[in-house]
MMTF fields as JSON, N, C-alpha, C and O atoms, coordinates in Angstrom:
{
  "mmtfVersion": "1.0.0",
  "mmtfProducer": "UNKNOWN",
  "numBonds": 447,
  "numAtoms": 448,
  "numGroups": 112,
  "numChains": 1,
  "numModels": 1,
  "chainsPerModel": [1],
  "groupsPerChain": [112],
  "chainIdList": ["A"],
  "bondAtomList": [4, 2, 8, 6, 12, 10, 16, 14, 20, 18, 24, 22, 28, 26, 32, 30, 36, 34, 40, 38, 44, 42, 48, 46, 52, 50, 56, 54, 60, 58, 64, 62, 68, 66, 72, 70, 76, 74, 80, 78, 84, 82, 88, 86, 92, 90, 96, 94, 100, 98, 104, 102, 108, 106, 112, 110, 116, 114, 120, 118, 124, 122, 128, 126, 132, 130, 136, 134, 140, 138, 144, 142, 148, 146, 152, 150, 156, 154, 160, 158, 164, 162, 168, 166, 172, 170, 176, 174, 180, 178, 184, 182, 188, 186, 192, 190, 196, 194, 200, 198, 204, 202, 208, 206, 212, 210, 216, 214, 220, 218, 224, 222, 228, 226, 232, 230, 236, 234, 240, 238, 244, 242, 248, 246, 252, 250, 256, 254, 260, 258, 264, 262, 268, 266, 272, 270, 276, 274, 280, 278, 284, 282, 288, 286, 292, 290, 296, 294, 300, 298, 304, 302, 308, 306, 312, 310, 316, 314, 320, 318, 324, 322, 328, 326, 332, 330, 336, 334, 340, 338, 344, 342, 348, 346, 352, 350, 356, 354, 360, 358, 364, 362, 368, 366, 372, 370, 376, 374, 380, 378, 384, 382, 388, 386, 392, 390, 396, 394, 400, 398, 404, 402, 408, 406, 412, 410, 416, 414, 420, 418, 424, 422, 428, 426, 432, 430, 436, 434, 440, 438, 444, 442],
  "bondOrderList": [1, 1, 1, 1, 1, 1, 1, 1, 1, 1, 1, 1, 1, 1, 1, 1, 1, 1, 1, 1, 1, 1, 1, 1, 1, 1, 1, 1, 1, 1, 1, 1, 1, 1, 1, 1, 1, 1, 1, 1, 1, 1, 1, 1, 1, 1, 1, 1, 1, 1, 1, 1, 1, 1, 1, 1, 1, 1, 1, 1, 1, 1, 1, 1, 1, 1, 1, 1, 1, 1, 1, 1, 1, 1, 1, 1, 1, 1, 1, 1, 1, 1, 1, 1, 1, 1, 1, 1, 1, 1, 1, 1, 1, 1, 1, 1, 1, 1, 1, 1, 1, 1, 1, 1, 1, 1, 1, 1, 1, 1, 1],
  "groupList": [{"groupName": "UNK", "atomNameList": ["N", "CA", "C", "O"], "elementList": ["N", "C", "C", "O"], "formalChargeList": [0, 0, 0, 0], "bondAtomList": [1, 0, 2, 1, 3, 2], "bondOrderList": [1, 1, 2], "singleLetterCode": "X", "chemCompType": "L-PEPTIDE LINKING"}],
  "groupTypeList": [0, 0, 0, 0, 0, 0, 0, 0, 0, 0, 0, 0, 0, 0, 0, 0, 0, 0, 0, 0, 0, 0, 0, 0, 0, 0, 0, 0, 0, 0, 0, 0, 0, 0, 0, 0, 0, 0, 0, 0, 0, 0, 0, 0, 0, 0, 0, 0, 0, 0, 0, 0, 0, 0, 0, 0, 0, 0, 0, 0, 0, 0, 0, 0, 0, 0, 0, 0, 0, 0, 0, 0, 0, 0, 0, 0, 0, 0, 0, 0, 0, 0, 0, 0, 0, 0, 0, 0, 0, 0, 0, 0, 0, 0, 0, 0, 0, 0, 0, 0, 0, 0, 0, 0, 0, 0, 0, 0, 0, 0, 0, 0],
  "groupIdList": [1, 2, 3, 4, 5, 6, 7, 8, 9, 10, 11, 12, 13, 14, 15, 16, 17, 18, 19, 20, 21, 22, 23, 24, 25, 26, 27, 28, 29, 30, 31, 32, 33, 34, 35, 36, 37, 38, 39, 40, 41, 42, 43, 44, 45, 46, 47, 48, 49, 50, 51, 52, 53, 54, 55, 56, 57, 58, 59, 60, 61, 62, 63, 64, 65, 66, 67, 68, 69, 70, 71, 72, 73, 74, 75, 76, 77, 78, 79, 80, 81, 82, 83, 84, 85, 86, 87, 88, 89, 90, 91, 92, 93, 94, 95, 96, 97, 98, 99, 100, 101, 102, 103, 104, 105, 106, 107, 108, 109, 110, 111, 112],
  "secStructList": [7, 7, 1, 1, 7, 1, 1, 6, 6, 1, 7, 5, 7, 7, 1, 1, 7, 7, 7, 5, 7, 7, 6, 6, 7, 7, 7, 7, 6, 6, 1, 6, 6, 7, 7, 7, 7, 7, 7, 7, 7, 7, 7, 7, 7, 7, 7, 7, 7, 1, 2, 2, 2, 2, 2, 2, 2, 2, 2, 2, 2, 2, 2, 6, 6, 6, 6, 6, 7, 1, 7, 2, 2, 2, 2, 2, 2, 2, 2, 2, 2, 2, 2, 2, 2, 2, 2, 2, 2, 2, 2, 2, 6, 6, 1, 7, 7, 7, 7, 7, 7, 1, 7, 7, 7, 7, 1, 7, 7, 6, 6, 7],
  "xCoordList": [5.504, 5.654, 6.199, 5.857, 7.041, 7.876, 7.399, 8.275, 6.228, 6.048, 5.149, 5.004, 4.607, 3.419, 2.489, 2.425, 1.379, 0.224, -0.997, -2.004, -0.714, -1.776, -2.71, -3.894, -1.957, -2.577, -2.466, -1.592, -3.664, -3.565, -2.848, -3.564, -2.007, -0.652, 0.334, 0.987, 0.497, 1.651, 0.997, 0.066, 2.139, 1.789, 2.3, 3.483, 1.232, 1.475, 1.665, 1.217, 2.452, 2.341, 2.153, 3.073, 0.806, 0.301, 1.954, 3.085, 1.249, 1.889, 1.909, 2.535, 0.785, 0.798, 1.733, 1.925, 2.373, 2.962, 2.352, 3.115, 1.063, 0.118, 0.499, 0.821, 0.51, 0.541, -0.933, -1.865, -1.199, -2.766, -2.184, -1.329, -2.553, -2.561, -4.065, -5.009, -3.852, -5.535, -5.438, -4.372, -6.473, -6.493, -5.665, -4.952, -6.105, -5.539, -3.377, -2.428, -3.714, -1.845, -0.934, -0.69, -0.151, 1.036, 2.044, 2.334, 2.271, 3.073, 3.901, 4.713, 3.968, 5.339, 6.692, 6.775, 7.626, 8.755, 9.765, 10.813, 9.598, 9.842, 9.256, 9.634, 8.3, 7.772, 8.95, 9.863, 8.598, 10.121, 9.879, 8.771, 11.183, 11.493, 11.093, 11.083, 10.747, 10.897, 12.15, 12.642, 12.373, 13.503, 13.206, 12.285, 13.961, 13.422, 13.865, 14.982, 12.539, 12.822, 11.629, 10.829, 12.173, 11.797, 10.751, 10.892, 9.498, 8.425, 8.455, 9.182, 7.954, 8.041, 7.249, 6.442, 8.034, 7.638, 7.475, 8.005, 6.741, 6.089, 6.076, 5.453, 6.686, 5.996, 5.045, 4.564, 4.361, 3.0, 2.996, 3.63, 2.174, 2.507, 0.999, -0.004, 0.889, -0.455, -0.055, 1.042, -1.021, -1.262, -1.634, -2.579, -1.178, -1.663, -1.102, -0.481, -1.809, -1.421, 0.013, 0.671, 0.687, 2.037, 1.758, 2.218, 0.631, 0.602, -0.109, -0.212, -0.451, -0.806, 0.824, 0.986, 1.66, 2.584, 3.736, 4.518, 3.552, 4.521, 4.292, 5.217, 2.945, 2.496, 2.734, 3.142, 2.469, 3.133, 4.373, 4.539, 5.476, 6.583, 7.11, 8.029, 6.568, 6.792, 6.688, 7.5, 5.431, 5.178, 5.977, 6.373, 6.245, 7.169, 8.683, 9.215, 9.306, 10.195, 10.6, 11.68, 9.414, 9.266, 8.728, 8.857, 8.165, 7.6, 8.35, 8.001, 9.3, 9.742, 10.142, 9.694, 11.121, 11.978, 10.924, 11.037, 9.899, 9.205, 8.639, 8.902, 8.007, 7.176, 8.021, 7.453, 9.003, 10.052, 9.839, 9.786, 9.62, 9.718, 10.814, 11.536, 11.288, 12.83, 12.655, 13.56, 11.906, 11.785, 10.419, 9.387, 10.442, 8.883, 8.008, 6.861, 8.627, 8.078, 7.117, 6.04, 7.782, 7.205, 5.891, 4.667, 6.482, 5.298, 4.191, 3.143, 4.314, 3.27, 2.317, 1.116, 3.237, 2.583, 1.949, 1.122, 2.073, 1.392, 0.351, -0.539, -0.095, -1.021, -1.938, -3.042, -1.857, -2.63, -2.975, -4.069, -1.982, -2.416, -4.156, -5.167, -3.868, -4.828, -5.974, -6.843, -6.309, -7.523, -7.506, -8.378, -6.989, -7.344, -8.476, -9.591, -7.582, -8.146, -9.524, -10.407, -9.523, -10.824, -11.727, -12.389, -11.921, -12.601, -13.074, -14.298, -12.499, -12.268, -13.486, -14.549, -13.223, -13.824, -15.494, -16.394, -15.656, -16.785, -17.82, -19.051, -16.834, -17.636, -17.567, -18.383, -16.021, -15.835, -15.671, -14.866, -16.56, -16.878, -15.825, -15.837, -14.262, -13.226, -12.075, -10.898, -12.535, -11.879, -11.255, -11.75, -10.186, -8.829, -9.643, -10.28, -9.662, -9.875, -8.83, -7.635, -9.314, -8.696, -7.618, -8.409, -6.758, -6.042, -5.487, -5.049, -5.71, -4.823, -4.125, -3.512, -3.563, -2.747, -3.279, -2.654, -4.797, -5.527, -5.238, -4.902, -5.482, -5.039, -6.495, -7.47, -6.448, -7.532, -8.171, -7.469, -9.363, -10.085, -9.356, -9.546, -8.551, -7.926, -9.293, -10.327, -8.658, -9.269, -10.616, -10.658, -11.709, -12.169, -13.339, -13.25, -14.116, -15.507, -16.861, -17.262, -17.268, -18.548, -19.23, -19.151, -20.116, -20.705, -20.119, -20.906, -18.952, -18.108, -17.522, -16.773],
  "yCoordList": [6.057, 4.975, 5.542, 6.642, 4.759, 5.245, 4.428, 4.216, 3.635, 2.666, 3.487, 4.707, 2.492, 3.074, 2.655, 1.471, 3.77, 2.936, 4.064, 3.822, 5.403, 6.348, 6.205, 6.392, 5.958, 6.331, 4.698, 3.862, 4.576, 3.122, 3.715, 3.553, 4.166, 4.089, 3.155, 2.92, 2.374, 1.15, 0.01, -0.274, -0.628, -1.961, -2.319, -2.387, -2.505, -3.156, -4.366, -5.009, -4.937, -6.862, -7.142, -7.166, -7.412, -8.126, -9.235, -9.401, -9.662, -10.979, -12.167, -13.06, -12.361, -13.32, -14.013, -15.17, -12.308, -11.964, -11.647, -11.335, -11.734, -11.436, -10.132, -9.459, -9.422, -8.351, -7.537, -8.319, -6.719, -5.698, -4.284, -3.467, -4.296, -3.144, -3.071, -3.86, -1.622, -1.085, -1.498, -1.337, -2.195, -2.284, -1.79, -2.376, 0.152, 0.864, 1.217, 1.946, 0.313, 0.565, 0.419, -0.696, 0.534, 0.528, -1.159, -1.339, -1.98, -2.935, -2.825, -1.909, -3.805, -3.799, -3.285, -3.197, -2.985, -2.667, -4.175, -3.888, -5.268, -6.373, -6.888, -8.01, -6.262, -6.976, -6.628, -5.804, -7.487, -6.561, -5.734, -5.299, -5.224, -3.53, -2.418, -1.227, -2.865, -2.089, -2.464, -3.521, -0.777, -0.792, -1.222, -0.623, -2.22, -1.757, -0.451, -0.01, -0.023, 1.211, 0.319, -0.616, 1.308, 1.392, 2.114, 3.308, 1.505, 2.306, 3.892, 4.019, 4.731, 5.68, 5.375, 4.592, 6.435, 5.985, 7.659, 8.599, 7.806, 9.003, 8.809, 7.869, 9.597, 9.651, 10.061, 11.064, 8.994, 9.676, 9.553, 8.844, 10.407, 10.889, 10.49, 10.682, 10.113, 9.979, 9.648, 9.096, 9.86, 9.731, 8.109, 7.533, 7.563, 6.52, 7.391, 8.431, 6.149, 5.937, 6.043, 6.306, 5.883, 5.17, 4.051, 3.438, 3.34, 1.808, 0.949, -0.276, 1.683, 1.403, 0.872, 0.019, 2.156, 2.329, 0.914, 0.125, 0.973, -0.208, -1.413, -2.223, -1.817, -2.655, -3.296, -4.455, -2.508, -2.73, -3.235, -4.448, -2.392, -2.543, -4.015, -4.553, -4.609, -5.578, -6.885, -7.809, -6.738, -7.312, -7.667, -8.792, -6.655, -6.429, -6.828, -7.414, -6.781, -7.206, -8.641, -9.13, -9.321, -10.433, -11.465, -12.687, -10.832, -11.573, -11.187, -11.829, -10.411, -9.368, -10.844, -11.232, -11.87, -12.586, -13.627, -13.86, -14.089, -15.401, -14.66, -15.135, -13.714, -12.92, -12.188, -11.38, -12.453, -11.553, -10.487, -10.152, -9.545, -8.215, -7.394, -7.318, -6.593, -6.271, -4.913, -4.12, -4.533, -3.29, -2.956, -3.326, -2.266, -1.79, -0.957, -1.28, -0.131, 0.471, -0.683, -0.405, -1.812, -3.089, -3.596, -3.733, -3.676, -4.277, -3.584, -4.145, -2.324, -1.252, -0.975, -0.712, -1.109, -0.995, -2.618, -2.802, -3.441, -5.12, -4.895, -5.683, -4.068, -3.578, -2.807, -3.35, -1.725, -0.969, -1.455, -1.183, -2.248, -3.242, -3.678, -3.292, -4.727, -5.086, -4.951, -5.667, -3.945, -2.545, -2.185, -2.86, -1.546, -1.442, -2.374, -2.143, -3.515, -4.635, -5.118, -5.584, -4.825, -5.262, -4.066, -4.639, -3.27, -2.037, -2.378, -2.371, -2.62, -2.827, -3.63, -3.256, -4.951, -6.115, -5.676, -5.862, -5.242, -4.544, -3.624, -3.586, -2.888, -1.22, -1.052, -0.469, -1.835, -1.858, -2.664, -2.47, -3.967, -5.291, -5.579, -5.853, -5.729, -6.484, -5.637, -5.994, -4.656, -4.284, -2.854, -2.512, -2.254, -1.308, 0.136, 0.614, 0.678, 2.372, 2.921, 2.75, 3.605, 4.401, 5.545, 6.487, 5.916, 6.411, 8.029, 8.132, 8.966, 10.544, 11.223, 10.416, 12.403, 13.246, 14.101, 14.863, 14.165, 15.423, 15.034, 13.925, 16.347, 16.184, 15.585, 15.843, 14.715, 14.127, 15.82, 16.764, 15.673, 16.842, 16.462, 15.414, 17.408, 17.266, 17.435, 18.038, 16.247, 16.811, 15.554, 15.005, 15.23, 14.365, 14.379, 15.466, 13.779, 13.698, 14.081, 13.38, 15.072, 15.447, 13.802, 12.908, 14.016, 12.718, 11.586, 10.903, 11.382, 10.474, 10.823, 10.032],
  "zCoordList": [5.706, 4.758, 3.47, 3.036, 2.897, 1.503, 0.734, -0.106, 0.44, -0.329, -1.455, -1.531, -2.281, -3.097, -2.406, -2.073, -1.98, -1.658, -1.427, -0.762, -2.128, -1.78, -3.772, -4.051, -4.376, -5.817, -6.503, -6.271, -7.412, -7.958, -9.227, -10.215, -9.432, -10.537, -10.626, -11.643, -9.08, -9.159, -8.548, -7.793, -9.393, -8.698, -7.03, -6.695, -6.188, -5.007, -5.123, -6.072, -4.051, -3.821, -2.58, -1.763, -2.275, -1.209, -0.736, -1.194, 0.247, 0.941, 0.58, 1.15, -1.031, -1.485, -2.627, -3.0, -3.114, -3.988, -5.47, -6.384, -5.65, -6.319, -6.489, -5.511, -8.251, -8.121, -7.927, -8.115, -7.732, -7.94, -9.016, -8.675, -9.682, -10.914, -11.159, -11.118, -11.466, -12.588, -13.563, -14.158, -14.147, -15.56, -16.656, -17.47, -16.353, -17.315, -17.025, -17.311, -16.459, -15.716, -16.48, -16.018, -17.286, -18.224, -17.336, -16.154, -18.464, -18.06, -17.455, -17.584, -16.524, -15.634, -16.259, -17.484, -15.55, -16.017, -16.427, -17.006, -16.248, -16.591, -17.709, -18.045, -18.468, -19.359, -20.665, -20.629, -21.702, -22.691, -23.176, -23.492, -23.384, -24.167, -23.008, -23.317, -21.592, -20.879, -19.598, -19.205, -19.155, -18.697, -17.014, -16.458, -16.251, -14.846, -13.889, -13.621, -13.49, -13.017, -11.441, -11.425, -10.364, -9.24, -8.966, -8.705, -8.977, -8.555, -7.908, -6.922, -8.232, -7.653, -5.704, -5.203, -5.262, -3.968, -3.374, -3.966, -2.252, -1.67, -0.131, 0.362, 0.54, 2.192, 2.335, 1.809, 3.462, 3.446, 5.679, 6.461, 5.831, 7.378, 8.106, 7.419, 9.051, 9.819, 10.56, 10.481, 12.263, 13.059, 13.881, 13.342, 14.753, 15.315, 17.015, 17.235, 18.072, 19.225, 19.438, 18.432, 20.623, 21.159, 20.952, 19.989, 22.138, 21.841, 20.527, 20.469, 19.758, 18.511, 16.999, 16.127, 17.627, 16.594, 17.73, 17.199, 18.816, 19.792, 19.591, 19.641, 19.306, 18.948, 17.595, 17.518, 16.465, 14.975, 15.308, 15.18, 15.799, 15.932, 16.454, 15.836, 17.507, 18.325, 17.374, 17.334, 16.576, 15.258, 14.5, 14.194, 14.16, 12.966, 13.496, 12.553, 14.253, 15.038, 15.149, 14.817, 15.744, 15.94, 14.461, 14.529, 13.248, 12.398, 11.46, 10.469, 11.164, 9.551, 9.102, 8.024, 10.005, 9.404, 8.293, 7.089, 9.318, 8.768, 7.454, 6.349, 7.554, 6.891, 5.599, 4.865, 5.472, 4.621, 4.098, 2.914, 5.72, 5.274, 5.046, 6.04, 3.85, 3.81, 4.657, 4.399, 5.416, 6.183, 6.733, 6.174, 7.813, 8.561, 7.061, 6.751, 6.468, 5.574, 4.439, 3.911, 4.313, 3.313, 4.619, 4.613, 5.156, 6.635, 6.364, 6.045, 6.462, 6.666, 5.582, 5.647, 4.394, 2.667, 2.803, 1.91, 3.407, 3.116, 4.028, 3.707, 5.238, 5.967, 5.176, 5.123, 4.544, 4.21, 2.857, 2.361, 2.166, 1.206, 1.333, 0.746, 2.471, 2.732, 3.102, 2.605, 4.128, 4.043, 2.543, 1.994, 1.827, 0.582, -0.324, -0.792, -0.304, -1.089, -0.679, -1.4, 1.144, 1.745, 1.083, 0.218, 1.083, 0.46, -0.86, -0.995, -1.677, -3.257, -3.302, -3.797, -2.659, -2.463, -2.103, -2.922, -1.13, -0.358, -1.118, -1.111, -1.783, -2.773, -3.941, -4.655, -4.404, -5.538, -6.409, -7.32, -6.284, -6.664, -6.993, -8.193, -6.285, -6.198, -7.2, -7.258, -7.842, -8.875, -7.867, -6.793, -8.483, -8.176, -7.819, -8.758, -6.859, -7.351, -8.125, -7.886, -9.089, -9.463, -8.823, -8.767, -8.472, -7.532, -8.476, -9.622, -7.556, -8.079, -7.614, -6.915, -7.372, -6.53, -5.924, -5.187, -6.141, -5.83, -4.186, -3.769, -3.329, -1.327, -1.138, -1.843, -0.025, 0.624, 1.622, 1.987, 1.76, 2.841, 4.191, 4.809, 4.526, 6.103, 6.763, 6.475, 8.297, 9.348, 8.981, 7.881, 10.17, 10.671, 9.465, 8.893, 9.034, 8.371, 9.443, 10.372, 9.109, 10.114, 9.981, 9.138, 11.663, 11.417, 12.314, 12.97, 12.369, 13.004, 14.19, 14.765]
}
Protein backbone atom coordinates (compact mmCIF):
# COMPACT_ATOMS: atom_id res chain seq x y z
CA UNK A 1 0.00 0.00 0.00
CA UNK A 2 1.30 3.60 -0.97
CA UNK A 3 -1.27 5.37 0.93
CA UNK A 4 -0.99 7.10 4.35
CA UNK A 5 -2.07 4.88 6.84
CA UNK A 6 0.79 3.64 9.27
CA UNK A 7 1.28 7.17 11.33
CA UNK A 8 -1.65 9.61 12.45
CA UNK A 9 0.35 12.62 10.73
CA UNK A 10 -2.20 12.68 7.67
CA UNK A 11 -5.23 13.00 6.91
CA UNK A 12 -7.08 9.75 5.81
CA UNK A 13 -10.65 9.75 4.04
CA UNK A 14 -12.75 7.02 4.89
CA UNK A 15 -15.51 6.13 2.26
CA UNK A 16 -17.59 8.62 3.71
CA UNK A 17 -15.38 11.25 2.72
CA UNK A 18 -15.11 12.48 6.21
CA UNK A 19 -11.75 13.57 6.88
CA UNK A 20 -9.96 11.85 10.32
CA UNK A 21 -6.95 14.09 11.50
CA UNK A 22 -5.35 14.32 15.14
CA UNK A 23 -6.21 17.08 16.81
CA UNK A 24 -2.67 18.27 16.99
CA UNK A 25 -2.42 17.91 12.98
CA UNK A 26 -1.40 21.07 11.10
CA UNK A 27 -4.30 22.30 8.61
CA UNK A 28 -5.04 20.89 5.57
CA UNK A 29 -3.14 21.97 2.68
CA UNK A 30 -6.36 23.66 1.28
CA UNK A 31 -6.93 25.78 4.02
CA UNK A 32 -5.45 29.46 2.98
CA UNK A 33 -1.99 30.53 2.65
CA UNK A 34 -1.29 26.97 2.36
CA UNK A 35 0.16 25.39 -0.58
CA UNK A 36 -1.44 22.01 -1.91
CA UNK A 37 0.97 19.45 -1.48
CA UNK A 38 0.28 15.60 -1.73
CA UNK A 39 0.30 13.79 1.34
CA UNK A 40 3.30 12.07 1.93
CA UNK A 41 2.89 8.45 1.15
CA UNK A 42 5.05 5.18 2.32
CA UNK A 43 5.00 1.41 1.25
CA UNK A 44 4.15 -0.62 3.64
CA UNK A 45 4.55 -4.70 3.00
CA UNK A 46 2.61 -7.61 4.83
CA UNK A 47 1.64 -10.80 4.49
CA UNK A 48 -1.91 -12.27 3.62
CA UNK A 49 -3.08 -15.70 2.03
CA UNK A 50 -3.39 -16.34 -1.94
CA UNK A 51 -7.05 -16.61 -1.35
CA UNK A 52 -7.18 -13.82 0.98
CA UNK A 53 -5.22 -11.28 -1.41
CA UNK A 54 -7.77 -13.12 -4.65
CA UNK A 55 -10.43 -12.35 -2.87
CA UNK A 56 -9.69 -8.46 -2.18
CA UNK A 57 -8.91 -8.40 -5.68
CA UNK A 58 -12.19 -9.87 -7.13
CA UNK A 59 -13.69 -7.08 -4.90
CA UNK A 60 -12.01 -4.58 -5.87
CA UNK A 61 -12.44 -5.46 -9.49
CA UNK A 62 -15.90 -5.83 -9.42
CA UNK A 63 -16.76 -2.75 -6.89
CA UNK A 64 -13.69 0.01 -7.61
CA UNK A 65 -16.27 1.52 -10.15
CA UNK A 66 -19.47 1.97 -7.80
CA UNK A 67 -17.22 2.56 -4.91
CA UNK A 68 -14.89 5.18 -6.64
CA UNK A 69 -11.86 3.71 -6.02
CA UNK A 70 -9.06 5.52 -8.14
CA UNK A 71 -6.83 2.33 -7.47
CA UNK A 72 -6.43 -1.06 -5.31
CA UNK A 73 -3.93 0.97 -3.23
CA UNK A 74 -7.16 3.64 -2.23
CA UNK A 75 -9.28 0.28 -1.72
CA UNK A 76 -6.83 -1.03 0.63
CA UNK A 77 -6.06 2.44 2.61
CA UNK A 78 -10.36 2.62 2.93
CA UNK A 79 -9.89 -1.07 4.49
CA UNK A 80 -7.44 -0.50 6.98
CA UNK A 81 -9.07 2.88 7.40
CA UNK A 82 -11.63 1.19 8.86
CA UNK A 83 -10.00 -1.38 11.35
CA UNK A 84 -8.32 1.63 12.48
CA UNK A 85 -11.28 3.69 13.27
CA UNK A 86 -12.95 0.43 14.75
CA UNK A 87 -10.02 0.38 17.33
CA UNK A 88 -10.08 4.11 18.10
CA UNK A 89 -13.72 3.68 18.78
CA UNK A 90 -13.22 0.51 21.10
CA UNK A 91 -9.80 1.75 23.20
CA UNK A 92 -9.55 4.99 22.33
CA UNK A 93 -12.89 6.52 23.13
CA UNK A 94 -13.31 7.41 19.39
CA UNK A 95 -10.44 9.78 19.35
CA UNK A 96 -7.03 9.32 16.74
CA UNK A 97 -3.87 7.41 18.02
CA UNK A 98 -1.30 9.25 17.92
CA UNK A 99 0.89 7.75 15.13
CA UNK A 100 5.22 7.66 14.82
CA UNK A 101 8.01 6.19 12.80
CA UNK A 102 9.37 4.24 15.51
CA UNK A 103 9.45 0.02 13.70
CA UNK A 104 6.59 -2.03 15.07
CA UNK A 105 8.26 -5.45 17.15
CA UNK A 106 8.59 -7.97 14.14
CA UNK A 107 7.31 -11.26 14.27
CA UNK A 108 4.10 -12.76 16.16
CA UNK A 109 3.11 -11.43 19.92
CA UNK A 110 3.83 -14.32 22.46
CA UNK A 111 0.51 -15.53 23.62
CA UNK A 112 -1.34 -15.74 20.33
Amino acid sequence: MDDPADTGDETLTPATGAEVRPSSAPPTADAPGHSKRPPKRTTVTFYLTDAMRNRARAAYRRTSFDERDSSWSEMLNKALLAEVQRRERAYNGGRAFVGNDKPLTPGRPIGF
